[in-house]
BAGUDREN-225938 format. One record per residue: residue number from 1; x, y, z of N, C-alpha, C in turn. Coordinates in Angstrom, 2 decimals, padded with zeros to 5 digits. Layout:
<rs>
<r><i>NUM</i><n_east>X</n_east><n_north>Y</n_north><n_up>Z</n_up><ca_east>X</ca_east><ca_north>Y</ca_north><ca_up>Z</ca_up><c_east>X</c_east><c_north>Y</c_north><c_up>Z</c_up></r>
...
</rs>
This chain:
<rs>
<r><i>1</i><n_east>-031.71</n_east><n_north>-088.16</n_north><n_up>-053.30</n_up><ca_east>-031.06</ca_east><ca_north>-087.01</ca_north><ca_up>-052.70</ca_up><c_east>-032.11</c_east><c_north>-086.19</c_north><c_up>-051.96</c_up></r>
<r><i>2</i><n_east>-031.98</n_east><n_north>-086.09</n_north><n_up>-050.77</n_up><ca_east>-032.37</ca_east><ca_north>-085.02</ca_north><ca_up>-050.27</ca_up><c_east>-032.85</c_east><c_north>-083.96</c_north><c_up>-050.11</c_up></r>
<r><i>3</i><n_east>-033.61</n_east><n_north>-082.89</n_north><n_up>-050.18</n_up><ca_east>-033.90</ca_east><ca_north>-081.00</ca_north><ca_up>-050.26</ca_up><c_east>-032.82</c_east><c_north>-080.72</c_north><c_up>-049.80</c_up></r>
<r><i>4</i><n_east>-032.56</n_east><n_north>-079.97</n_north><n_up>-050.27</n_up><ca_east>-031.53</ca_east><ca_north>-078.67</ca_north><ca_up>-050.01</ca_up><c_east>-032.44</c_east><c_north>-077.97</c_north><c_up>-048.86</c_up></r>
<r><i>5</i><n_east>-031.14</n_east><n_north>-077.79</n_north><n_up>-047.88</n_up><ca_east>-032.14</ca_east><ca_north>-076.52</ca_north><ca_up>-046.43</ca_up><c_east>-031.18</c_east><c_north>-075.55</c_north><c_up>-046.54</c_up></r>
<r><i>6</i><n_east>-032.11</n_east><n_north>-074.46</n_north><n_up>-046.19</n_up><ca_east>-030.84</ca_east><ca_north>-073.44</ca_north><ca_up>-046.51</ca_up><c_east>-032.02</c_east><c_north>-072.49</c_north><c_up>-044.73</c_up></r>
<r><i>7</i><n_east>-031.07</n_east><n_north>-071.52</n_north><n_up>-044.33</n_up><ca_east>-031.41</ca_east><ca_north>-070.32</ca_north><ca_up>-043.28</ca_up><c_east>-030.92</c_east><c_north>-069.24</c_north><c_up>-043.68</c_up></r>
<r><i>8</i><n_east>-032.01</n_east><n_north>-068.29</n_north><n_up>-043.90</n_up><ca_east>-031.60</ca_east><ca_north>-067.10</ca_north><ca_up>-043.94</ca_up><c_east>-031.61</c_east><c_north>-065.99</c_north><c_up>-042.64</c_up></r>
<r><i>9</i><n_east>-030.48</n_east><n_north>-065.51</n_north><n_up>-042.29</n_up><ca_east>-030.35</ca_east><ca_north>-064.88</ca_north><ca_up>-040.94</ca_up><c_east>-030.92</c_east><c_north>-063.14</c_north><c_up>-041.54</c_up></r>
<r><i>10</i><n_east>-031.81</n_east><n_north>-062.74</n_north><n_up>-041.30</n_up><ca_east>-031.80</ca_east><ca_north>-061.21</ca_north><ca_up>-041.90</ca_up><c_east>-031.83</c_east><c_north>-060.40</c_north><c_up>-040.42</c_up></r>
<r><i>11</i><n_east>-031.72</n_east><n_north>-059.37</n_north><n_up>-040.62</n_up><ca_east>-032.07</ca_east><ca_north>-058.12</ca_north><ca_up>-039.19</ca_up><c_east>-033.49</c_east><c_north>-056.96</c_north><c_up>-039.42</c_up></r>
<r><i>12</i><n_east>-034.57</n_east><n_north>-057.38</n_north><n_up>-039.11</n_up><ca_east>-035.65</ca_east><ca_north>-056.98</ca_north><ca_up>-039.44</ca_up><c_east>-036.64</c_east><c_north>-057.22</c_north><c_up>-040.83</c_up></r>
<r><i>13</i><n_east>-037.14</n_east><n_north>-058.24</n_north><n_up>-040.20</n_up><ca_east>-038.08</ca_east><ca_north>-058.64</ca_north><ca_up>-041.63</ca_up><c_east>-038.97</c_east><c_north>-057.75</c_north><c_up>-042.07</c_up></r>
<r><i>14</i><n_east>-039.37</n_east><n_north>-056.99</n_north><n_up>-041.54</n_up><ca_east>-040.21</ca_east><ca_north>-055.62</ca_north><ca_up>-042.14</ca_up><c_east>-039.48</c_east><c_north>-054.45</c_north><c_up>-043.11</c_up></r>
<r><i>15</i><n_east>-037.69</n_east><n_north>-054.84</n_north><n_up>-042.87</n_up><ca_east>-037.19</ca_east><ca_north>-054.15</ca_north><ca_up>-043.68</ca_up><c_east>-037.06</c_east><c_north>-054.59</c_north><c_up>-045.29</c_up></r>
<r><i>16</i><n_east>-037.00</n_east><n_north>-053.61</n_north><n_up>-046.28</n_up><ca_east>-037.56</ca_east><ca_north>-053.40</ca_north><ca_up>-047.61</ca_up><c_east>-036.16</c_east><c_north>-053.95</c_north><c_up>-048.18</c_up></r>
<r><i>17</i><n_east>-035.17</n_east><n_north>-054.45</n_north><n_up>-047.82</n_up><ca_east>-034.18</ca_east><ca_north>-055.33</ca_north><ca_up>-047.83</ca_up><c_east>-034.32</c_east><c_north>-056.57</c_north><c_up>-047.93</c_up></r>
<r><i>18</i><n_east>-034.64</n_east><n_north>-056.95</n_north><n_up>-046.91</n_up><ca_east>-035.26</ca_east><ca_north>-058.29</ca_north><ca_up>-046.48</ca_up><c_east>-036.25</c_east><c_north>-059.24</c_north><c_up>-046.95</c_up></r>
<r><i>19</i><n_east>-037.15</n_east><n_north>-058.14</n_north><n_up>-047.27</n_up><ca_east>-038.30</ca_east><ca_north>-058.12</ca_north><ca_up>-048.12</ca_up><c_east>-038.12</c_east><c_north>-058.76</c_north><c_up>-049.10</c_up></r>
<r><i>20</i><n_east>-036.94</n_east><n_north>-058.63</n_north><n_up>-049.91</n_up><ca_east>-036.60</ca_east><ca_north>-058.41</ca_north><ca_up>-051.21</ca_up><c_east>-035.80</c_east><c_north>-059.71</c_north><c_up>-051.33</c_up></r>
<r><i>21</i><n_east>-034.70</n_east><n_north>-060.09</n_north><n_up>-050.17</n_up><ca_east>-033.96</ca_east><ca_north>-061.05</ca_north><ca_up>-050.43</ca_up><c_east>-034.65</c_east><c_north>-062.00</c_north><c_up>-050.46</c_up></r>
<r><i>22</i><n_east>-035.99</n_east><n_north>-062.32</n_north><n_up>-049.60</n_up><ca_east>-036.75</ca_east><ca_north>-063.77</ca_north><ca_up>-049.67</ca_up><c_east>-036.90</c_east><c_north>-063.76</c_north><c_up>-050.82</c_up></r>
<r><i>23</i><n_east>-037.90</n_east><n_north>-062.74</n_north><n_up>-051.74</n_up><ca_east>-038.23</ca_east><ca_north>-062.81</ca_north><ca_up>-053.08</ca_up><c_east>-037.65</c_east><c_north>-063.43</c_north><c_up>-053.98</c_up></r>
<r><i>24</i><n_east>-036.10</n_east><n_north>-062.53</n_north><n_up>-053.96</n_up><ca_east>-034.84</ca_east><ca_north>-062.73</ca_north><ca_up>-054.87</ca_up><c_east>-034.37</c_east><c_north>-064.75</c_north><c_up>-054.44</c_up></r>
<r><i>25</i><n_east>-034.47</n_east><n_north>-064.52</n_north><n_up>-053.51</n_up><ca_east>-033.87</ca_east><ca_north>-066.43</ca_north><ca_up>-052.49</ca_up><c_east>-035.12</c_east><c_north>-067.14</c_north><c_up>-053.55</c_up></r>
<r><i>26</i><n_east>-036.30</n_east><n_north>-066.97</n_north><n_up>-053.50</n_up><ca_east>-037.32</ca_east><ca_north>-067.83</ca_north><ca_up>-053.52</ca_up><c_east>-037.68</c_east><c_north>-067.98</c_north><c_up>-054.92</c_up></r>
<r><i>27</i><n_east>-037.11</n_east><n_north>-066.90</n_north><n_up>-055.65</n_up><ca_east>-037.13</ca_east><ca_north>-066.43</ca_north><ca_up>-057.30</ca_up><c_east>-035.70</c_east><c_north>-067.64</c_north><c_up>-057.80</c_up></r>
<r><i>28</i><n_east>-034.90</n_east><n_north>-067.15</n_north><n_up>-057.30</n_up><ca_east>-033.56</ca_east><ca_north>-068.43</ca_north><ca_up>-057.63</ca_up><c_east>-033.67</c_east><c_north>-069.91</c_north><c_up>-056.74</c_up></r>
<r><i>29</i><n_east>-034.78</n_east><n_north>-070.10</n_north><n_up>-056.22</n_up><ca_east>-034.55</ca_east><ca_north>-071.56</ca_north><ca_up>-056.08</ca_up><c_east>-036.03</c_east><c_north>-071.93</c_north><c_up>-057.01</c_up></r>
<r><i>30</i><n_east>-036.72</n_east><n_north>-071.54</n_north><n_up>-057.97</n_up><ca_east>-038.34</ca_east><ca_north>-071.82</ca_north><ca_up>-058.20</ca_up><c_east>-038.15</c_east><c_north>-072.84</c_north><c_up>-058.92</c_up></r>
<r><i>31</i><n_east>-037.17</n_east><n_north>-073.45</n_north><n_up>-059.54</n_up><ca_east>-036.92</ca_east><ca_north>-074.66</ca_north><ca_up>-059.78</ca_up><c_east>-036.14</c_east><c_north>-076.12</c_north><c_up>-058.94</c_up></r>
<r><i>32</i><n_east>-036.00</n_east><n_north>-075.80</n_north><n_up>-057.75</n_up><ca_east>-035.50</ca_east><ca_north>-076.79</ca_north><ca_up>-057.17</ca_up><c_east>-036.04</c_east><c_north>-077.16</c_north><c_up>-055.85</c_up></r>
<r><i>33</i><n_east>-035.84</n_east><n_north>-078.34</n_north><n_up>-055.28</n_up><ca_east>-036.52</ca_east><ca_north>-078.63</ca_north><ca_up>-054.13</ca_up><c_east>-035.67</c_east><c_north>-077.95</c_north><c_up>-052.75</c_up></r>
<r><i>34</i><n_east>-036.40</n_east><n_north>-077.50</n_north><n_up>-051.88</n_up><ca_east>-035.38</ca_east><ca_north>-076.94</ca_north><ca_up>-051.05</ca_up><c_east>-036.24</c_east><c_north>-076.33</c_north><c_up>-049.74</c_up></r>
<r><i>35</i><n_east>-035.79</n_east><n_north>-076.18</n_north><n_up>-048.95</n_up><ca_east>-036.53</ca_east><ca_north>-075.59</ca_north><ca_up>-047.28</ca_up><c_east>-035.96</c_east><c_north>-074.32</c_north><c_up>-047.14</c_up></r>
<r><i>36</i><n_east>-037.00</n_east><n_north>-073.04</n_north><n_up>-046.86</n_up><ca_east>-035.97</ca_east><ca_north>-071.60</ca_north><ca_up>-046.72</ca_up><c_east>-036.31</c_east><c_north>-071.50</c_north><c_up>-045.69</c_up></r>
<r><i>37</i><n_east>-036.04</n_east><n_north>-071.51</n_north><n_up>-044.23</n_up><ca_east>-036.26</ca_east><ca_north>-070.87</ca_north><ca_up>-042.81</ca_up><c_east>-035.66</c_east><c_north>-069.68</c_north><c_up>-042.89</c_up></r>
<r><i>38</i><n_east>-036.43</n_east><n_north>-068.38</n_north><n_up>-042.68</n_up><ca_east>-035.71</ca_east><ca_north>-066.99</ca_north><ca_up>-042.29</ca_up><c_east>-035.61</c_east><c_north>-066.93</c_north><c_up>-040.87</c_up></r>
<r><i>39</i><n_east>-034.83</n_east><n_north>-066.57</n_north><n_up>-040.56</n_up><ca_east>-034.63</ca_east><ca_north>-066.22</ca_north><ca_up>-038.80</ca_up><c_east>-034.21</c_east><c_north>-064.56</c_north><c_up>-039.01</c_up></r>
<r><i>40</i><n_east>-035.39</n_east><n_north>-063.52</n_north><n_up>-038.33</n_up><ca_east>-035.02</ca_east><ca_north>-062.37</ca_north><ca_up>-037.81</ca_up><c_east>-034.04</c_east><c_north>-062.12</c_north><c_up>-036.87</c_up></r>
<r><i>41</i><n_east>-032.85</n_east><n_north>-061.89</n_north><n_up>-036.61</n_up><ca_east>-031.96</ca_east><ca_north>-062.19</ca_north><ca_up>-035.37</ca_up><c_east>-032.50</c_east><c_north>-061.07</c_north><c_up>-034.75</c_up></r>
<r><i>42</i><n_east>-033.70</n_east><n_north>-059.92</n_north><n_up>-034.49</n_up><ca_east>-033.82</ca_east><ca_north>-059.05</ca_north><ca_up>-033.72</ca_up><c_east>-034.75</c_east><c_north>-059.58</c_north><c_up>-033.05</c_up></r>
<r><i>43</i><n_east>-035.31</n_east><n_north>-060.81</n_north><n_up>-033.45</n_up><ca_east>-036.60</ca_east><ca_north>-061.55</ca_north><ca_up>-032.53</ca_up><c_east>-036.04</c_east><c_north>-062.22</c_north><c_up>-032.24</c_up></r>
<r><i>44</i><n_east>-035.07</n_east><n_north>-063.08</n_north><n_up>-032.78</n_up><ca_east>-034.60</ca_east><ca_north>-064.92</ca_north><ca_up>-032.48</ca_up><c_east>-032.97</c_east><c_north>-064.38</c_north><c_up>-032.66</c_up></r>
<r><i>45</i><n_east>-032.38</n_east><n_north>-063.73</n_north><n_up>-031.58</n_up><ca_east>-030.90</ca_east><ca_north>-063.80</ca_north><ca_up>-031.44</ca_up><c_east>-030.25</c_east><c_north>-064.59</c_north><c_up>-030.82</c_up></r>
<r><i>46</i><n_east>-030.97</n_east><n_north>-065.97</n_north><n_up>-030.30</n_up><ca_east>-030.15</ca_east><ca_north>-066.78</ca_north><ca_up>-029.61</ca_up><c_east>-030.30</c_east><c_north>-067.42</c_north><c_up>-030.81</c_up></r>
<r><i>47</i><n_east>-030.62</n_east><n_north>-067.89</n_north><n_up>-031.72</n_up><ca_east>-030.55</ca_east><ca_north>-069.00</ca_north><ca_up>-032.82</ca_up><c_east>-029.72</c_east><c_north>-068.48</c_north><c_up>-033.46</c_up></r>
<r><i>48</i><n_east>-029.67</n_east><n_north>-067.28</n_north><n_up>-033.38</n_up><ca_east>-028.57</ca_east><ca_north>-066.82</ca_north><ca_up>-034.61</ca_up><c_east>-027.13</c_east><c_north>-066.63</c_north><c_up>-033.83</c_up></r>
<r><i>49</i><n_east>-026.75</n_east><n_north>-067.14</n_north><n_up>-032.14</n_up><ca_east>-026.12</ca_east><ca_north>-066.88</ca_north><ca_up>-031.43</ca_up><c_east>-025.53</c_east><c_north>-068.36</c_north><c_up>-031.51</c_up></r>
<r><i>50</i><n_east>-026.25</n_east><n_north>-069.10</n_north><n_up>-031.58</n_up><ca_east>-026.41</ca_east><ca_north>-070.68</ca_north><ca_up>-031.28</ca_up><c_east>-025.50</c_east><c_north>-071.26</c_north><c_up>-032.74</c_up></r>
<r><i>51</i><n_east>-025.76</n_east><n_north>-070.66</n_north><n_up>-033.72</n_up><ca_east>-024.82</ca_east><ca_north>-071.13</ca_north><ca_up>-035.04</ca_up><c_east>-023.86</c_east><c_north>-069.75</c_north><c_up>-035.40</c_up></r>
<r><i>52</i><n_east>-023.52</n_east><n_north>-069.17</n_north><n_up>-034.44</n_up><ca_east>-022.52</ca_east><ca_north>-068.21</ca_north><ca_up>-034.71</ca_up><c_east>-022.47</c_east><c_north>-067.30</c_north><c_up>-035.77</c_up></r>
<r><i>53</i><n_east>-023.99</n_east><n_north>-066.62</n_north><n_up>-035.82</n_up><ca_east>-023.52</ca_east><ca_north>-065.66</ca_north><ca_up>-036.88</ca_up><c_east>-023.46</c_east><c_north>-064.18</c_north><c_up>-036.44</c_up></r>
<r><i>54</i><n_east>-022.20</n_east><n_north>-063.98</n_north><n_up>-037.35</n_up><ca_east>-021.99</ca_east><ca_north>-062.37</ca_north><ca_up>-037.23</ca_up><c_east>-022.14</c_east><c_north>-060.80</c_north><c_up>-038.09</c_up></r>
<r><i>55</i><n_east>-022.98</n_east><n_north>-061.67</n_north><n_up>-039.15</n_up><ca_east>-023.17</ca_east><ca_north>-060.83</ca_north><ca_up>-039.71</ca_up><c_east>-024.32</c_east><c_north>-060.84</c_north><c_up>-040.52</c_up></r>
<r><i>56</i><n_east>-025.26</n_east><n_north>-060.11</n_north><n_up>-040.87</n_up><ca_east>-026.55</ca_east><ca_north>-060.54</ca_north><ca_up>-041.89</ca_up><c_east>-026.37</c_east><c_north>-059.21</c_north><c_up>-042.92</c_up></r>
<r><i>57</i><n_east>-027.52</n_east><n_north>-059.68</n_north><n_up>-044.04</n_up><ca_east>-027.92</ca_east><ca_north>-060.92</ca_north><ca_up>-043.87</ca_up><c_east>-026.66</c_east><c_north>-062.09</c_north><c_up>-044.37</c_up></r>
<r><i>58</i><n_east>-027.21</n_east><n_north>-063.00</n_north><n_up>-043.95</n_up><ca_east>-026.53</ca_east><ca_north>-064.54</ca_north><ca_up>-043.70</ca_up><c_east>-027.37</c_east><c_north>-065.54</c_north><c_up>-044.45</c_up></r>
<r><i>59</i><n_east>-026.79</n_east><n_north>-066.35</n_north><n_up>-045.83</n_up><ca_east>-028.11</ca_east><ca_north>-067.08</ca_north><ca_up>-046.20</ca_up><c_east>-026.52</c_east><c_north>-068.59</c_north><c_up>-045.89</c_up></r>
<r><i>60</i><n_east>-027.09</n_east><n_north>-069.83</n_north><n_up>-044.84</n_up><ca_east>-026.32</ca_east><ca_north>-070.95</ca_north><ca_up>-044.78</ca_up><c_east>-026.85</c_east><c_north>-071.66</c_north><c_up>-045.22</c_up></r>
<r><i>61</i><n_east>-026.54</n_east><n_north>-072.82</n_north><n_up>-046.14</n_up><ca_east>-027.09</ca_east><ca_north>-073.82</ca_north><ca_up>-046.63</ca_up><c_east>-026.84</c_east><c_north>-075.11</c_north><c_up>-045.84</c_up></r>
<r><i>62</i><n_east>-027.78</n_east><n_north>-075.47</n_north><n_up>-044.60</n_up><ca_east>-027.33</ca_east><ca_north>-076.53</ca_north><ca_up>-043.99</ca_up><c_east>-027.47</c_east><c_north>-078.67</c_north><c_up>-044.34</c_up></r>
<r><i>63</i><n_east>-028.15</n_east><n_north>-078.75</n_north><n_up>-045.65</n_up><ca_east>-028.48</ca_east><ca_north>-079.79</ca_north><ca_up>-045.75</ca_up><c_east>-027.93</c_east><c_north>-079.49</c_north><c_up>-047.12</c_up></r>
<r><i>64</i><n_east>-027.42</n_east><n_north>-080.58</n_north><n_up>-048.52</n_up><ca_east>-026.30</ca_east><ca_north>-081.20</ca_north><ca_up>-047.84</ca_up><c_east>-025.33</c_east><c_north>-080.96</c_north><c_up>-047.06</c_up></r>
<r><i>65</i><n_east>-024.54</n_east><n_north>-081.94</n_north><n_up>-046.59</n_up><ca_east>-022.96</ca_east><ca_north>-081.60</ca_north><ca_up>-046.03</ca_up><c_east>-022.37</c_east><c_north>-081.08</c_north><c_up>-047.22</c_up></r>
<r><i>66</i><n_east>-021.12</n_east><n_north>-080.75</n_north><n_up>-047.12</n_up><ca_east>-021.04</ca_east><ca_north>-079.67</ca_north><ca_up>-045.70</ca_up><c_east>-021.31</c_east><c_north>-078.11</c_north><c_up>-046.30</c_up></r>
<r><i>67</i><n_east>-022.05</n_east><n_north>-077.68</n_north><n_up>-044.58</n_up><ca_east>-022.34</ca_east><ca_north>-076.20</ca_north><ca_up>-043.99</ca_up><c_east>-022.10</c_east><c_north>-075.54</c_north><c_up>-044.97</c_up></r>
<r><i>68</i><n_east>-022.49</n_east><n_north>-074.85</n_north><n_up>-045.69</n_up><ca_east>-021.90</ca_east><ca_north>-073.42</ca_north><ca_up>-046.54</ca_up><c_east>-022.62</c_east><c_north>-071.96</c_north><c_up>-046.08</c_up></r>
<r><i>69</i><n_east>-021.93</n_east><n_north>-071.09</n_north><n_up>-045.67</n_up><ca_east>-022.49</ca_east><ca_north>-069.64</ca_north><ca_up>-045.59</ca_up><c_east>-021.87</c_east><c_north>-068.80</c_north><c_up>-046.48</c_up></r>
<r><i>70</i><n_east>-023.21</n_east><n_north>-067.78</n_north><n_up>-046.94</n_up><ca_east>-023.23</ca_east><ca_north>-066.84</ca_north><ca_up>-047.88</ca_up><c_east>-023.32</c_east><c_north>-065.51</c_north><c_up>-047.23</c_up></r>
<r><i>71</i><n_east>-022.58</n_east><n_north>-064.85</n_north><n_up>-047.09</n_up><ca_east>-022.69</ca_east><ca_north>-063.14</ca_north><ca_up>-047.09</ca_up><c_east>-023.23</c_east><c_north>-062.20</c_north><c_up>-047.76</c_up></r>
<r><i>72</i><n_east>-024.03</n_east><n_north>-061.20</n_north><n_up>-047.91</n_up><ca_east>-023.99</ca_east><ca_north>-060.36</ca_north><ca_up>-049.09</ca_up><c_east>-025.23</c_east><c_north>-059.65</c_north><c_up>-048.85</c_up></r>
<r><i>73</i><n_east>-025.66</n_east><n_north>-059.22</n_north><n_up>-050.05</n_up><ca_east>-026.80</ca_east><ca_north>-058.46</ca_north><ca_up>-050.59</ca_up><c_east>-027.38</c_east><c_north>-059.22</c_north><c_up>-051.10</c_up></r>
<r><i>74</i><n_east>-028.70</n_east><n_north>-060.15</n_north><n_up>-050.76</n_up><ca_east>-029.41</ca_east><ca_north>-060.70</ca_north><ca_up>-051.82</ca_up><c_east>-030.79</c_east><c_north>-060.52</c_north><c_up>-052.10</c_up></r>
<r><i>75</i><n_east>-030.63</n_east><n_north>-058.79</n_north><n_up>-052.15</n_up><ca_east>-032.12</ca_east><ca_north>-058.15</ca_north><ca_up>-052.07</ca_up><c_east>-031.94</c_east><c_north>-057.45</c_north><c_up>-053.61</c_up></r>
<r><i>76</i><n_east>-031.20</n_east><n_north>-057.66</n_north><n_up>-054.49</n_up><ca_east>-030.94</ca_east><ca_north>-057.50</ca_north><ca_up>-055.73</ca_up><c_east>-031.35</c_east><c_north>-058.47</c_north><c_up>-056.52</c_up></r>
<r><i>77</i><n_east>-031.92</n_east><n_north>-058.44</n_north><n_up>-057.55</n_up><ca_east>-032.45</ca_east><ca_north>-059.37</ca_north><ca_up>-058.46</ca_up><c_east>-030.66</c_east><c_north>-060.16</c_north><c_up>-059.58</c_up></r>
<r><i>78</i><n_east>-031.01</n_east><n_north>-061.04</n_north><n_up>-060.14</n_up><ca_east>-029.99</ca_east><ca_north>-061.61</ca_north><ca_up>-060.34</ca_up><c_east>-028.86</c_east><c_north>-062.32</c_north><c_up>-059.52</c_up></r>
<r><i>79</i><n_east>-029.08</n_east><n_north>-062.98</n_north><n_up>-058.76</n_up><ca_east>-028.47</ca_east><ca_north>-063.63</ca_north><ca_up>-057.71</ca_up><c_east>-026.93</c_east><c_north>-064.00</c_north><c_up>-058.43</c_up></r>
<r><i>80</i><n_east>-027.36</n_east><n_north>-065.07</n_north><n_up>-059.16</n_up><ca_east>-027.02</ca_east><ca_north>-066.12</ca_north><ca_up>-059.66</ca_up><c_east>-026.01</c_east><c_north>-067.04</c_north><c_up>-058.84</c_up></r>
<r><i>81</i><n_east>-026.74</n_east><n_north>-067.93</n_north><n_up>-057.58</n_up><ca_east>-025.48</ca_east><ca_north>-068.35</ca_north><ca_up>-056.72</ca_up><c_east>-025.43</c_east><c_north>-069.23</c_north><c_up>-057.40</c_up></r>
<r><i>82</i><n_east>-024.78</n_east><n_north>-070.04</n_north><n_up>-057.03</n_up><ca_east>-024.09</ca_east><ca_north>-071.41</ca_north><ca_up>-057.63</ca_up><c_east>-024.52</c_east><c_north>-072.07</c_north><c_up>-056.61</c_up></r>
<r><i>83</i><n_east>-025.45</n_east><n_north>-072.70</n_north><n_up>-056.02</n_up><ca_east>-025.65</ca_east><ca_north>-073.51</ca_north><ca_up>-055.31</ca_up><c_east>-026.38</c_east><c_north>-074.81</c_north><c_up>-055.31</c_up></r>
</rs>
């Protein structure tokens, strides 16, 4: 099987939000194999134009099939996605 890829779409990586969700993302995957690409959509808004997102942050899990996108707050500790 494969890594898990996942993208996280945030809106300013300098924000103390953002900050937090990689942590929190990188804290709930520290046991599994997996690729995190963040995309700032205030630097890179055509990529985030290019897979249609409308809202951040945005964490999509593109590897396995199929596509899943997550909405939310994940600058809170305790995630617990199911993914």
């Amino acid at each position: 099987m494969s890594d898990a890829t996942f993208m996280l779409f945030i809106a300013g990586a300098n924000n103390p939000k953002s900050i937090n969700a990689i942590k929190n993302l990188k804290r709930e995957f520290r046991n599994k194999d997996y690729n995190l690409m963040v995309i700032d959509i205030l630097t890179n808004p055509r990529v985030a134009e290019s897979v249609g997102i409308v809202a951040t942050p945005l964490l999509m899990r593109t590897n396995p099939d199929p596509v899943e996108r997550y909405i939310g707050d994940f600058s809170k500790p305790g995630l617990n996605l199911c993914i």
